[in-house]
N, C-alpha and C positions, 0 to 999 in steps of 0.2 A: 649703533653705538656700542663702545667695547669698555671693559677695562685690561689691560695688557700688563705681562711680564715679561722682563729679557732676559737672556741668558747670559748677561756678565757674571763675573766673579769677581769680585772685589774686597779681599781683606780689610778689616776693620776689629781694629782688637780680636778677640777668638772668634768674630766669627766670618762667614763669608755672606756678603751682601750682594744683592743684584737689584735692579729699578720698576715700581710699578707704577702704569702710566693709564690714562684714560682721554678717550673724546671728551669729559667731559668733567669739571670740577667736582659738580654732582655726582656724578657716578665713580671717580675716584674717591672722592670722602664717604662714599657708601659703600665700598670694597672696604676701605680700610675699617670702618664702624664693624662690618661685618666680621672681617679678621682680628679683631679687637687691638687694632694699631691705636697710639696717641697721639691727635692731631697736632701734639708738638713738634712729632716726627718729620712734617710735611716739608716739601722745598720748593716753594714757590718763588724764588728770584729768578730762574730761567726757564725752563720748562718745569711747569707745575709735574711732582710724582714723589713720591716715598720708594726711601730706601729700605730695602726690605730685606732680613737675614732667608734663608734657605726652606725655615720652617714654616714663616710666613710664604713664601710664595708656595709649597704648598698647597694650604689653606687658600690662597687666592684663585688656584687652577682649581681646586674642588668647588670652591663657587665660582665657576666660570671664565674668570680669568684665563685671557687666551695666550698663551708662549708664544715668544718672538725671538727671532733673530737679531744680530748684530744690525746687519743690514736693515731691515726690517725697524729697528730700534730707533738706527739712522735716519730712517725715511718718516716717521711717526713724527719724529723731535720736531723735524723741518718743517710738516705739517701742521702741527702742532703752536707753532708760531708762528707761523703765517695767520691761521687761525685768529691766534691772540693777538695777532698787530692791529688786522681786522677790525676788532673788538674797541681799540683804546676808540674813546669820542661816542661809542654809543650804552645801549641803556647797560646798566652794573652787572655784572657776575657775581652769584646771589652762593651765600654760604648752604653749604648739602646740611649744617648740623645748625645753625640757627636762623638762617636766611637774611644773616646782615650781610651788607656789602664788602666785598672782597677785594681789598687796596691792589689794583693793577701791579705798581712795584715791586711787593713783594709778595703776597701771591696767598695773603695771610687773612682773614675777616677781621675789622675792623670793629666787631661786637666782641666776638668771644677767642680773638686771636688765633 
């Protein structure tokens, strides 16, 4: 199990952004605790991951965080959802910061959003 980052560039106000993604919700909300992201930041309506300015990814390769490619990125997402469709009907996807259930839809905890 990984947590990952791409190498997009994506302007967003001053800064430039790129995506951090993980196998696992848990191990994504514990990259970001780590990097002291706010789990405001999260985007769970399609593939769960945080958008992450430059500094932060970083921070995320120095904790381990493994760099990817476009491709690479491409083939994660696909996987990634497949994963999650898998999912819908059996037991919940448990929050990494309080261990409430995690609303499939949008991709948010349903204790502590």
């Amino acid at each position: 199990m990984a947590v990952y980052v791409d190498k997009q560039r994506n302007r967003y106000r001053r800064m430039i952004m790129c995506h951090m993604f993980a196998d696992t919700l848990e191990e994504l909300h514990s990259m970001a605790d780590k990097i002291e992201l706010d789990r405001k930041w999260f985007q769970g309506k399609s593939t769960p991951h945080y958008d992450i300015c430059l500094s932060m990814r970083k921070k995320a390769v120095k904790n381990g965080a493994v760099e990817i490619g476009n491709r690479e990125a491409a083939s994660l997402i696909r996987r990634l959802k497949v994963t999650r469709s898998s999912l819908v009907g059996t037991a919940p996807i448990l929050c990494g910061g309080c261990g409430g259930e995690i609303n499939p839809d949008y991709g948010k905890c349903r204790t502590c959003g």
